[in-house]
VEXDREN-2710 file (C-alpha; in Angstrom, 1 decimal):
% VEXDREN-2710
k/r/px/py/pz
1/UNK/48.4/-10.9/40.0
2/UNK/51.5/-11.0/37.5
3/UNK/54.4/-9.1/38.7
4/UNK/56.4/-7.2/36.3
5/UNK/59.4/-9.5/36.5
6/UNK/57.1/-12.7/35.6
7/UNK/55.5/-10.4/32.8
8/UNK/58.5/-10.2/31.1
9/UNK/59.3/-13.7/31.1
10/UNK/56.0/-14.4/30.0
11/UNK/56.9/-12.1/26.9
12/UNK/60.2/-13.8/26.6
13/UNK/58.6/-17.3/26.3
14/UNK/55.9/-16.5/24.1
15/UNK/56.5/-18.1/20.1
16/UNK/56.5/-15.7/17.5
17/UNK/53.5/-16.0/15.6
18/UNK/53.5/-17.5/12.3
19/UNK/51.9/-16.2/9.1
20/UNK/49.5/-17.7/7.2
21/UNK/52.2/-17.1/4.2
22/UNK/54.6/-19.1/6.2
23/UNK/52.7/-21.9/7.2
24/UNK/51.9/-22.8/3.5
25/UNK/55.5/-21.8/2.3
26/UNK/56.4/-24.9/4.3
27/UNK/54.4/-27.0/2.2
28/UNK/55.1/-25.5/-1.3
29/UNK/56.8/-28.2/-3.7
30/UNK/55.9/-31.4/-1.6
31/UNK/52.3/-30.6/-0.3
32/UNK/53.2/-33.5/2.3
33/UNK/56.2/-31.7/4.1
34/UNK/56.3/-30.4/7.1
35/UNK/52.8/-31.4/7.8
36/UNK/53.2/-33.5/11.0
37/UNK/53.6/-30.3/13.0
38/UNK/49.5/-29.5/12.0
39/UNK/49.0/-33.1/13.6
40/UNK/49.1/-34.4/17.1
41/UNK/50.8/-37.8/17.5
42/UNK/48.0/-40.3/18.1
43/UNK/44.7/-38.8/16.4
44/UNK/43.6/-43.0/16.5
45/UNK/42.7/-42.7/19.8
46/UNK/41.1/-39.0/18.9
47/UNK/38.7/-38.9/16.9
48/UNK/35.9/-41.5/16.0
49/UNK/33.9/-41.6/13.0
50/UNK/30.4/-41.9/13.5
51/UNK/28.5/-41.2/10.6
52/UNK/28.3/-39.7/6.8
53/UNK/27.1/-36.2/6.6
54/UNK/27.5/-35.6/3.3
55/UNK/29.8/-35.5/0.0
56/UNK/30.9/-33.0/-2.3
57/UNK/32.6/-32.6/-5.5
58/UNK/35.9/-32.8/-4.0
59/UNK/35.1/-33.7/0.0
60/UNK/33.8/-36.3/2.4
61/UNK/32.5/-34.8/5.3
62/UNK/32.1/-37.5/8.7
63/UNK/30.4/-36.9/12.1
64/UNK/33.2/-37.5/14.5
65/UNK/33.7/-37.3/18.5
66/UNK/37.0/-35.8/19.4
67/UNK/37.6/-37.4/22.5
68/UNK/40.3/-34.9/23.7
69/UNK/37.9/-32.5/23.9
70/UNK/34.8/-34.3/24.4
71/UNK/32.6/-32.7/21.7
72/UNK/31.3/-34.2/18.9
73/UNK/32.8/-32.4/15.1
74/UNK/32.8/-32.4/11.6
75/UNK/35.9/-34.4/9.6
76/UNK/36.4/-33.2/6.2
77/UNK/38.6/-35.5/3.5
78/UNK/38.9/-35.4/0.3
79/UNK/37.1/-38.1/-1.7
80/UNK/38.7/-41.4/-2.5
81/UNK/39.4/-40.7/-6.1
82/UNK/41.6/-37.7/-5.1
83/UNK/43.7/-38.7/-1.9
84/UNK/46.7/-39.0/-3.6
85/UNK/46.7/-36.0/-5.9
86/UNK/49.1/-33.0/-4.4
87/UNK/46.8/-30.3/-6.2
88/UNK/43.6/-31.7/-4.4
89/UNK/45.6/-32.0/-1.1
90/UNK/46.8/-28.2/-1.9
91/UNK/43.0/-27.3/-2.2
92/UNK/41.7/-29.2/0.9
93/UNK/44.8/-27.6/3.3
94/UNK/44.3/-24.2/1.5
95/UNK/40.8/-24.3/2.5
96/UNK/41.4/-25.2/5.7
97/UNK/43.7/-22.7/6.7
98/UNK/41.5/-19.8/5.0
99/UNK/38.6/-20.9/6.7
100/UNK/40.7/-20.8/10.0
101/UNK/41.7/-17.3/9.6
102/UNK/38.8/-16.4/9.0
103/UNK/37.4/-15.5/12.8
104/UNK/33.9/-14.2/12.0
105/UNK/30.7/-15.2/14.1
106/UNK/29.2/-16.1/10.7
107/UNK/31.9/-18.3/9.4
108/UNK/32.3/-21.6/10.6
109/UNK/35.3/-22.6/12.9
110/UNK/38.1/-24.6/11.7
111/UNK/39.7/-26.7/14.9
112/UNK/42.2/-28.9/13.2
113/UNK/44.5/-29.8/10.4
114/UNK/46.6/-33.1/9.8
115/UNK/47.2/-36.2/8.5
116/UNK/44.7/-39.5/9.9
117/UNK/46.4/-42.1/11.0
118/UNK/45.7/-43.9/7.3
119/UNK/47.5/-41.1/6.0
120/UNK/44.7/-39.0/4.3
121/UNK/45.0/-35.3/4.8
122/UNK/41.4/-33.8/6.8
123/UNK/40.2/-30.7/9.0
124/UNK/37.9/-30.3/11.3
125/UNK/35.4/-27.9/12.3
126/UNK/32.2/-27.5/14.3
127/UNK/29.2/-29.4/13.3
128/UNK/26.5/-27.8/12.1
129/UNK/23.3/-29.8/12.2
130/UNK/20.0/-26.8/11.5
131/UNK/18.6/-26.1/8.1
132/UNK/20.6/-24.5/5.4
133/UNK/18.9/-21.4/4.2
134/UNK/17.7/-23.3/0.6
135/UNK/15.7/-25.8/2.4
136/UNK/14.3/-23.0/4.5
137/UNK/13.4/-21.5/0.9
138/UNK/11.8/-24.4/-0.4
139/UNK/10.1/-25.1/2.5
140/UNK/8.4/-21.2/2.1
141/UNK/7.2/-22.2/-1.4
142/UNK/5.3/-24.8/-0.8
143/UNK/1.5/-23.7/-0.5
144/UNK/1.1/-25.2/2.8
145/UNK/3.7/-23.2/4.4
146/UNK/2.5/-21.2/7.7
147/UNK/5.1/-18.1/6.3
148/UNK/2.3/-17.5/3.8
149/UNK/0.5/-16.0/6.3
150/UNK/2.6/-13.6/7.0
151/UNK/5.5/-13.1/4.5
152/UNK/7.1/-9.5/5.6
153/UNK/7.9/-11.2/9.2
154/UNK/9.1/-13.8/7.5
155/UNK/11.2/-11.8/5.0
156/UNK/12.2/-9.4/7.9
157/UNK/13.4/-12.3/9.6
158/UNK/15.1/-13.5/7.1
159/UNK/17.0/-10.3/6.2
160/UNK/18.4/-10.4/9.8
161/UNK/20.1/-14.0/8.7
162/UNK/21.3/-12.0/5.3
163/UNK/22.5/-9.3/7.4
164/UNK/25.0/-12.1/8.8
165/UNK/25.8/-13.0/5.9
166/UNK/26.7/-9.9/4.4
167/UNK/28.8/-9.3/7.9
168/UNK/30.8/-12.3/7.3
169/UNK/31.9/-11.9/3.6
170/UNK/32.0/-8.3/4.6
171/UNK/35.0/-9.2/6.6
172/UNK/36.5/-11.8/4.3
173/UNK/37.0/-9.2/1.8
174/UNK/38.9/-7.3/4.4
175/UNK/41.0/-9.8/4.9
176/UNK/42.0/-9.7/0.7
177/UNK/39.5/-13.2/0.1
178/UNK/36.5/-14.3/-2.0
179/UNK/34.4/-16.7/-1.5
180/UNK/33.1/-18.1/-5.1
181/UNK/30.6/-19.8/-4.3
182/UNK/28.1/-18.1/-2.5
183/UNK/24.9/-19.6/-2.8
184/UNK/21.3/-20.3/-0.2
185/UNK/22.8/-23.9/0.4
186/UNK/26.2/-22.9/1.3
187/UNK/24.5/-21.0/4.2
188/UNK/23.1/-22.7/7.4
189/UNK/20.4/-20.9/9.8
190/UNK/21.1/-22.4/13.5
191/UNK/18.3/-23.0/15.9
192/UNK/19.1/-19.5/18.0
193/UNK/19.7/-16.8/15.4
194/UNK/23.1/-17.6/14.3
195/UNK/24.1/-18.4/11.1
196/UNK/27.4/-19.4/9.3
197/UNK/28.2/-19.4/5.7
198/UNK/30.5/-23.0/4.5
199/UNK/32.3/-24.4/1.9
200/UNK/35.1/-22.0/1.4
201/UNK/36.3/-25.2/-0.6
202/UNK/36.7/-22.5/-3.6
203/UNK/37.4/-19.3/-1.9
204/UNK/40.8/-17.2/-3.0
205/UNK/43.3/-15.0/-1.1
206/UNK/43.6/-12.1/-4.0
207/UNK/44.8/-9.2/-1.8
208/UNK/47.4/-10.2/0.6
209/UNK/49.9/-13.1/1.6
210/UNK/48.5/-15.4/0.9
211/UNK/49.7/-18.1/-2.1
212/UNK/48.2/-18.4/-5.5
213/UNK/48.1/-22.1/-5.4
214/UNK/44.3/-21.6/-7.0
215/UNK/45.6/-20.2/-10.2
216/UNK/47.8/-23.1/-10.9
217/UNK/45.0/-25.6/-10.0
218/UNK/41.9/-24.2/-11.8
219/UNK/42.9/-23.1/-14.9
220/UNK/40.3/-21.8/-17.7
221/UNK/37.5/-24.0/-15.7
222/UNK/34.2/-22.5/-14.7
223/UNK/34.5/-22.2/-10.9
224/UNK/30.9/-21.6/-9.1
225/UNK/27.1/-22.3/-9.4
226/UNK/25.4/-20.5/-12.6
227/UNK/22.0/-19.1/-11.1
228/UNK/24.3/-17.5/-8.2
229/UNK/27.7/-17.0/-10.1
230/UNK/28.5/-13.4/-11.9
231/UNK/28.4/-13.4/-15.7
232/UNK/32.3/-12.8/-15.5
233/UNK/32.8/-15.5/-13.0
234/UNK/31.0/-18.0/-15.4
235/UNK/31.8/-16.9/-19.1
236/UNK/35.3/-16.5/-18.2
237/UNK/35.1/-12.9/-19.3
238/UNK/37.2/-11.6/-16.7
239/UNK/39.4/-14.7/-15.3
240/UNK/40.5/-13.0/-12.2
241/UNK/38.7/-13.1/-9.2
242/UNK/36.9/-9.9/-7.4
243/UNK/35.1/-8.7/-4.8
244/UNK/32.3/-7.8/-6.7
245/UNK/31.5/-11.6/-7.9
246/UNK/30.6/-12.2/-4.2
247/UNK/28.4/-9.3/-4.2
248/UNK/26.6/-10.5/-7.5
249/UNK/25.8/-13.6/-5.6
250/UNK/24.8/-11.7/-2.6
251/UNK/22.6/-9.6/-4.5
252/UNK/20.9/-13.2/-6.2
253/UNK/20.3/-15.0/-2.8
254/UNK/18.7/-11.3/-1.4
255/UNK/16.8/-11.1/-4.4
256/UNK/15.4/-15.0/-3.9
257/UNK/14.7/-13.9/-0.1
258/UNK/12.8/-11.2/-1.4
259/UNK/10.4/-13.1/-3.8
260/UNK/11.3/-16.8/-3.2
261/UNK/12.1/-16.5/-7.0
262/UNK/15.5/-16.2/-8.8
263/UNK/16.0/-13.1/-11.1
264/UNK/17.6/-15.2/-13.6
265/UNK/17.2/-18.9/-14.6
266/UNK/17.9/-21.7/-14.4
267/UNK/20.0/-22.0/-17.0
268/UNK/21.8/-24.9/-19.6
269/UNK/24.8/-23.4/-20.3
270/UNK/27.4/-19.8/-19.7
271/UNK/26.3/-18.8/-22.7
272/UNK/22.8/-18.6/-21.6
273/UNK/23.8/-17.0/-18.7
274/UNK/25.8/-14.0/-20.6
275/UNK/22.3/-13.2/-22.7
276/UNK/19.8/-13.3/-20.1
277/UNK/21.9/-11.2/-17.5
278/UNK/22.7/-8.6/-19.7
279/UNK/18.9/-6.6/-19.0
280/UNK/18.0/-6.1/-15.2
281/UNK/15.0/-8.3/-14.0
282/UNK/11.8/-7.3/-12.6
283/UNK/12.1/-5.3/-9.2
284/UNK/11.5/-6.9/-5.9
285/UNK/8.9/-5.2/-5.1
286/UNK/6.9/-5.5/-8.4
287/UNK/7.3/-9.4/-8.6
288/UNK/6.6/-10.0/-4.7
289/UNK/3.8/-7.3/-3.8
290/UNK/3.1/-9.2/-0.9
291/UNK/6.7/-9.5/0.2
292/UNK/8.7/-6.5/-0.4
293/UNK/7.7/-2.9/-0.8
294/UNK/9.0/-0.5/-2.9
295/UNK/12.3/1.3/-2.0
296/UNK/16.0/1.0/-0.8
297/UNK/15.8/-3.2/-1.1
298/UNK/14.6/-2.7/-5.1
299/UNK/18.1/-0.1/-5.2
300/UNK/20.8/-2.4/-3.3
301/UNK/19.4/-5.8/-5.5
302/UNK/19.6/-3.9/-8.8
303/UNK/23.0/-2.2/-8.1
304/UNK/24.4/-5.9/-6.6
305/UNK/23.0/-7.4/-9.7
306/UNK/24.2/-4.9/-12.4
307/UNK/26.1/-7.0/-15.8
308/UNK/29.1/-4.5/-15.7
309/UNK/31.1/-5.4/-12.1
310/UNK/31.9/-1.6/-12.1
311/UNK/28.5/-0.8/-11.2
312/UNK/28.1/-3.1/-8.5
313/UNK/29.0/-2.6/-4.7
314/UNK/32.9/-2.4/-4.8
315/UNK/32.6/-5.0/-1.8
316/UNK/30.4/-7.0/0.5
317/UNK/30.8/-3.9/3.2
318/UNK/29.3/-0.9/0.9
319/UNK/26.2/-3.2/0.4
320/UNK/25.9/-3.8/4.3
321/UNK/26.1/-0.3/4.7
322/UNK/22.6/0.0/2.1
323/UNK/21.1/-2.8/3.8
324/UNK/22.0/-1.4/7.6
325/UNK/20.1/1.6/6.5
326/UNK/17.1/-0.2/5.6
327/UNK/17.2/-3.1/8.5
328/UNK/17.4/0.3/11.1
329/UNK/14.4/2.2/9.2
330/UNK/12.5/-1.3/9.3
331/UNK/12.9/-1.7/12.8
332/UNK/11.8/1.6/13.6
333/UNK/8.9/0.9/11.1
334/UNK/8.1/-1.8/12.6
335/UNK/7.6/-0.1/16.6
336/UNK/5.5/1.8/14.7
337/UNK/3.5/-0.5/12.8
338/UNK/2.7/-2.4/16.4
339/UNK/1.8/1.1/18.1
340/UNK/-0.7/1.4/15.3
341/UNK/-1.7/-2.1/16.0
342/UNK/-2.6/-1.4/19.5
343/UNK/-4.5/1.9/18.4
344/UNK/-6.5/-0.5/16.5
345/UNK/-7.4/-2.9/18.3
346/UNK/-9.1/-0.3/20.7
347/UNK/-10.8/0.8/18.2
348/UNK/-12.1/-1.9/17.1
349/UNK/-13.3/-2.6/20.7
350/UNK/-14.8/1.0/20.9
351/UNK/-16.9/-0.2/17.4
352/UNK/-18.8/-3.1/18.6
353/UNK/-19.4/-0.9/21.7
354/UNK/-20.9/1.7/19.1
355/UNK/-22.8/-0.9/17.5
356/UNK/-24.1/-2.4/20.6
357/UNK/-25.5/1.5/21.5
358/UNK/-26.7/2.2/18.1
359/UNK/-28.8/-1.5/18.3
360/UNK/-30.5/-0.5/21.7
361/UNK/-31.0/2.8/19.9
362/UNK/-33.5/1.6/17.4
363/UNK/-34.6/-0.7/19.8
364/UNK/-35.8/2.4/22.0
365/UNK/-37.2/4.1/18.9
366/UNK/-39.7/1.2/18.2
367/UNK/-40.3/1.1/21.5
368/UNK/-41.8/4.7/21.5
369/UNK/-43.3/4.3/18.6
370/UNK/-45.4/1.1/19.3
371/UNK/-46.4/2.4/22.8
372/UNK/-47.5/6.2/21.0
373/UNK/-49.0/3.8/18.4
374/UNK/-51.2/1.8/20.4
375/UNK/-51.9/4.2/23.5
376/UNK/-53.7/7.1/24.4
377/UNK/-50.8/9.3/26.2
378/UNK/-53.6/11.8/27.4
379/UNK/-54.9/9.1/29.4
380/UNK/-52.3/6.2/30.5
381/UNK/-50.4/7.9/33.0
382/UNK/-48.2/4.7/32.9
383/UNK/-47.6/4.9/29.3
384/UNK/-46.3/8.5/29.4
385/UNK/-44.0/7.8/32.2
386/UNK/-42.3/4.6/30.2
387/UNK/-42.2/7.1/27.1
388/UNK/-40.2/10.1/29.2
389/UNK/-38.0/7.2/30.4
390/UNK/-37.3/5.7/27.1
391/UNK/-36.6/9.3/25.7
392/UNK/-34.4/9.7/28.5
393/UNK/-32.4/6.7/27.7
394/UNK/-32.1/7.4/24.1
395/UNK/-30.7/11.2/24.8
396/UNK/-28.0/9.2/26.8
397/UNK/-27.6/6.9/24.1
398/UNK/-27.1/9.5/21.7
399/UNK/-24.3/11.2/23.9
400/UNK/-22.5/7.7/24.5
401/UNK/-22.6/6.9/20.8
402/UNK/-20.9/10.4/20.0
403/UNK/-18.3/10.2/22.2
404/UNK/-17.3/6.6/20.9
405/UNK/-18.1/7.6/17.8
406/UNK/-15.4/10.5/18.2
407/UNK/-12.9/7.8/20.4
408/UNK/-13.4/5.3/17.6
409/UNK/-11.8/8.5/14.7
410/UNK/-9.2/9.5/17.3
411/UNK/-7.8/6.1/17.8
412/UNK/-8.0/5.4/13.8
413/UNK/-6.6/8.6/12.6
414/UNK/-3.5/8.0/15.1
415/UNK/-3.4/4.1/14.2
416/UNK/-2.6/5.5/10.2
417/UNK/-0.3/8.3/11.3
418/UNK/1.5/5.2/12.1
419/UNK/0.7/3.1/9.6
420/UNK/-0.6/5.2/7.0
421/UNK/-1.0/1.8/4.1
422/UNK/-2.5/-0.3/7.3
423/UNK/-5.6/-2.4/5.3
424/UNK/-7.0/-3.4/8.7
425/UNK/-7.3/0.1/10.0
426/UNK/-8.7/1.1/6.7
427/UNK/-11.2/-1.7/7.0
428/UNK/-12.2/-0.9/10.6
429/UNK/-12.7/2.5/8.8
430/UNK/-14.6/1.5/6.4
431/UNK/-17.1/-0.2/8.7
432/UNK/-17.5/2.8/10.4
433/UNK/-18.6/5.1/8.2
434/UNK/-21.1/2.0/6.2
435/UNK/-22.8/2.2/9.8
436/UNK/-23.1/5.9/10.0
437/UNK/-23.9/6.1/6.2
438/UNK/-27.2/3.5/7.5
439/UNK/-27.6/5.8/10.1
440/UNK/-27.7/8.6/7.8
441/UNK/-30.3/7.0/5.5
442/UNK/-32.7/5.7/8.4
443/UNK/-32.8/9.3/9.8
444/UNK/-33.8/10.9/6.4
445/UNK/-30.9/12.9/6.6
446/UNK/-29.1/13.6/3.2
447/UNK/-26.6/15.6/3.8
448/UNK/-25.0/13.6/5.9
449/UNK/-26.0/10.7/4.0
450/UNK/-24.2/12.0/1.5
451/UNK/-20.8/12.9/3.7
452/UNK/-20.5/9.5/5.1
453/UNK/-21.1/7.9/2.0
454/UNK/-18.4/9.8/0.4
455/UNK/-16.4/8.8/3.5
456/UNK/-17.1/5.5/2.9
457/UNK/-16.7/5.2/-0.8
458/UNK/-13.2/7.1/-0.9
459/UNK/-11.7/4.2/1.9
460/UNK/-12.9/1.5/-0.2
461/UNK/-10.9/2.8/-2.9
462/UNK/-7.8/2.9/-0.9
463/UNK/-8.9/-1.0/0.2
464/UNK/-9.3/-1.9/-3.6
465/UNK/-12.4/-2.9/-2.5
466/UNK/-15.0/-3.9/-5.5
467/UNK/-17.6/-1.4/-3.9
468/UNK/-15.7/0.9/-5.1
469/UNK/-15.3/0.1/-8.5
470/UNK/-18.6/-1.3/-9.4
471/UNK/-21.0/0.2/-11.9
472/UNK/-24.2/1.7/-10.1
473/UNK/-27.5/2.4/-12.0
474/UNK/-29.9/5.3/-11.6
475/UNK/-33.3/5.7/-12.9
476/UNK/-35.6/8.9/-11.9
477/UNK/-39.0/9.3/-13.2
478/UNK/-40.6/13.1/-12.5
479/UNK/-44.2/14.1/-12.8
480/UNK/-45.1/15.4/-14.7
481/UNK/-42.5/13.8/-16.7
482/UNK/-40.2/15.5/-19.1
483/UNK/-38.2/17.3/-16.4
484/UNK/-34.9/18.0/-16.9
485/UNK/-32.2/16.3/-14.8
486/UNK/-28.4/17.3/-14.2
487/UNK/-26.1/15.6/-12.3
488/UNK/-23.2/17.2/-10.1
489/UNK/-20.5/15.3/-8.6
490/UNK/-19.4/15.5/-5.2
491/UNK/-15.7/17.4/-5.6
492/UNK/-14.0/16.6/-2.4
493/UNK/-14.3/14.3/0.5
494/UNK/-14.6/16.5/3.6
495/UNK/-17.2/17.4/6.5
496/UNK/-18.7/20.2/4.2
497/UNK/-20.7/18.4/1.1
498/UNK/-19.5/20.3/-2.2
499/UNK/-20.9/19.5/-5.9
500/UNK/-18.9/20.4/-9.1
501/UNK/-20.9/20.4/-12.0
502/UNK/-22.2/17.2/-14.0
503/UNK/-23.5/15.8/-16.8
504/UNK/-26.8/16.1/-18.1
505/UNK/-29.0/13.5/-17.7
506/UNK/-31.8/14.2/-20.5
507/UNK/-35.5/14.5/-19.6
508/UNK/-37.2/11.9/-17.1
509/UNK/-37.5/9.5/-17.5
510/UNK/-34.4/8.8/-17.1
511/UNK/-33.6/4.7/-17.1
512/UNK/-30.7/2.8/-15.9
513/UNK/-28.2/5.0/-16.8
514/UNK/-24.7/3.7/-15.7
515/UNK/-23.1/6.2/-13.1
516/UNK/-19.7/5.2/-11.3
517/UNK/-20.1/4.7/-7.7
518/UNK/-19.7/8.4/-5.4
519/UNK/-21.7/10.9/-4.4
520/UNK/-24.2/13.2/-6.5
521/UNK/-26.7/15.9/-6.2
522/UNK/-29.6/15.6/-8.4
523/UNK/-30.9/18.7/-9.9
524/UNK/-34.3/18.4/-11.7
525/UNK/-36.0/22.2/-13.9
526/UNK/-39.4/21.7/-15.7
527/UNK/-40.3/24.5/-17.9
528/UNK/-43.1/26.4/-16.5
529/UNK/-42.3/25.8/-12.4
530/UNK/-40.5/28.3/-10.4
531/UNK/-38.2/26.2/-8.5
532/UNK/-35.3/23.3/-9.4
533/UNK/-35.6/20.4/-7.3
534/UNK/-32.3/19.2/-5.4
535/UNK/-31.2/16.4/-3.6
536/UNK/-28.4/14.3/-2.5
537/UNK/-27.8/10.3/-3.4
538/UNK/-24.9/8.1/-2.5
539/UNK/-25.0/5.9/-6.0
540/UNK/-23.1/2.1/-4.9
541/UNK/-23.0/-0.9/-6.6
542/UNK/-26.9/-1.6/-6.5
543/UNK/-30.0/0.4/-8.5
544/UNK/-31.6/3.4/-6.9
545/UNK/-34.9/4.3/-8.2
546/UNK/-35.4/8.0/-7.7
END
């Protein structure tokens, strides 16, 4: 325990703590001076270069081990061509330092800054060795990728990562800096969920204390990546940098993450980019189906993408607060979606139960009819037993496939409350009403014949499903012939059958006359009999003779 009397010497002895603005006033002028205080006196015997990671347009990035610390790290130089040049040793210190200020779980550390023993200016930093988030991209385009099967985990997944991203820019623009460059392979995903956006090789301080060293260096040049840059940021429209040319480029890699598409390009040239930006591109939602849905993520990728910077997100923090909106309401859906799931699957259990019953069913009923067929029941004492027994059974059978029946409905119409655009619950659905629709027709029974095969009909609709679409065919002959026939649609799908008036049909016979798919009631009047003849028909996608 610290006493109050060591306390205060602690305080006493503690250096005052030095600016970012100060540390790079000390190397204004001179971009050499003053440096050996960012360097400890031997960094021979520190770090050893293993290997090449990579080289950029203005870096060289080694593996190294830092054998103080006993960790292996990344060395960044400047490339050979550039080592002695005070405005590329400005840019390599100023991105070091930015970088280091910049404590964010989503931007990568800085640990050092100095001069190698060869005298060339580096920094170093953790080593990041997982995919960047464009080869994670390109790997979900190609056909063979096992994302395709399921692209909404995979694009929830992946808007977790963004989330980070988002996060960590968020807070750069707190602290008065852009990035720049913002693009899928400035971003690595690591191997447990984390992720950290790098290169800040271009970023700026514009709000701040921090030095204008950029301005000086970059002139009228066209700083960042075209497909991912903002139309200012490229054309030169607008020379000084903003907040909302990050967002741009956040809204361009959320936009790829939604469709594994860009909205724009690729393109030759700035001028190319300042025509093709200036109308918004197709929604999210309408050029991924399968990906993104309709909603908030359309909203925040048109507003981040808008031509006039005005429009956009003011910062990386108003879009996070869109996109936290939508990541909560996803999770939520989500819960939902996999309590549905599980009300499915027991319904689809409870089916092949009620198929199983409805097999032995008409199993029992040719039973009965064979043995009522073939023996005298006034005489085979034996027979008539077997025949009571097998009425027995089916009466139980009967009550067993009316309670699953009614099981089957309550776990499907709970499974859509929670997933009301579920096409699997829809399906299982489906199914079950075809088989009560069979059921219906073996039985003779048309009204509810005609129920479940309005049941039926009006899911396959919702499924998109080509039963539901097809053309049907309908010929009726009467005798005598010359009968009139009307035909009355079926008006509403619900337990209680109700016909709107139809067409006329002509007299019979009538002869393959197209008819959509649905339920109908037939109506046929001959001149001279009392009575109009009705009935009920479910017309699909084959010919029903009548």
């Amino acid at each position: 325990r610290i006493t109050r009397v060591e306390r205060k010497t602690l305080t006493s002895a503690r250096r005052p703590r030095t600016t970012v603005d100060a540390k790079l006033r000390a190397l204004e002028g001179d971009p050499t001076a003053n440096l050996e205080r960012f360097s400890p006196p031997d960094l021979s015997a520190r770090y050893e270069f293993l290997e090449l990671l990579g080289v950029g347009g203005m870096g060289v990035v080694h593996l190294a081990r830092d054998n103080a610390l006993k960790r292996r790290v990344a060395v960044k130089t400047l490339r050979p061509e550039f080592r002695a040049d005070a405005r590329w040793i400005r840019s390599l210190m100023y991105e070091a330092i930015i970088t280091g200020n910049l404590e964010h779980p989503a931007i990568v550390p800085v640990y050092d800054l100095g001069l190698l023993p060869g005298g060339d200016f580096f920094y170093s930093m953790k080593v990041l060795e997982s995919a960047t988030l464009r080869e994670t991209i390109d790997h979900a385009q190609r056909e063979d990728a096992p994302s395709k099967s399921n692209p909404e985990q995979q694009v929830f997944d992946w808007l977790l990562a963004f989330r980070q991203i988002a996060s960590g820019i968020a807070y750069a623009h707190t602290r008065g800096v852009v990035h720049r460059d913002l693009k899928p392979s400035n971003v690595n995903l690591g191997a447990h969920g984390d992720v950290s956006v790098l290169d800040w090789g271009i970023a700026m301080g514009i709000q701040g204390d921090w030095p204008r060293w950029r301005e000086e260096h970059e002139g009228d040049r066209v700083i960042g990546t075209f497909e991912y840059s903002a139309p200012e940021q490229v054309t030169n429209e607008d020379t000084a940098p903003a907040f909302t040319g990050d967002v741009y480029s956040l809204g361009v890699m959320l936009y790829e993450i939604l469709t594994l598409a860009l909205p724009y390009g690729p393109y030759e040239s700035a001028a190319e980019v300042a025509d093709r930006t200036r109308t918004p591109p197709p929604l999210p939602s309408t050029r991924a189906p399968g990906r993104s849905r309709p909603g908030l993520l359309d909203e925040i990728c048109l507003r981040a993408l808008h031509p006039d910077p005005e429009q956009r997100y003011p910062d990386a923090a108003a879009l996070l607060n869109d996109l936290d909106q939508f990541v909560s309401g996803a999770r939520e859906r989500r819960v939902l979606e996999e309590v549905a799931r599980q009300e499915h699957a027991v319904a689809e259990s409870l089916l092949r139960e009620y198929v199983v019953l409805i097999t032995e069913r008409d199993s029992v009923d040719a039973s009965v009819g064979a043995l009522r067929r073939d023996a005298d029941l006034f005489v085979a004492e034996d027979i008539r037993i077997e025949v009571a027994r097998l009425g027995n059974r089916r009466k139980h059978i009967d009550v067993l496939a009316s309670q699953r029946y009614t099981e089957i409905l309550g776990h499907l119409n709970r499974a859509r409350g929670y997933h009301p655009d579920s096409g699997a619950v829809n399906h299982t659905l489906f199914r079950l009403y075809r088989t009560r629709l069979e059921e219906a027709r073996t039985r003779l029974d048309g009204t509810a014949t005609v129920t479940y095969g309005a049941l039926a009909l009006e899911t396959a609709r919702k499924l998109n499903d080509p039963i539901a679409s097809a053309e049907a065919r309908l010929s009726i002959r009467s005798y005598p012939e010359g009968a009139e026939i009307r035909l009355a649609t079926h008006a509403e799908v619900t337990r209680d059958v109700r016909f709107e008036q139809g067409r006329d049909l002509g007299k019979a016979p009538v002869m393959d006359v197209a008819i959509a798919p649905g339920c109908y009631l037939v109506m046929a009047r001959k001149p001279g009999f009392l009575d109009e003849h009705r009935f009920q028909v479910v017309l699909g996608e084959e010919r029903t003779n009548l």
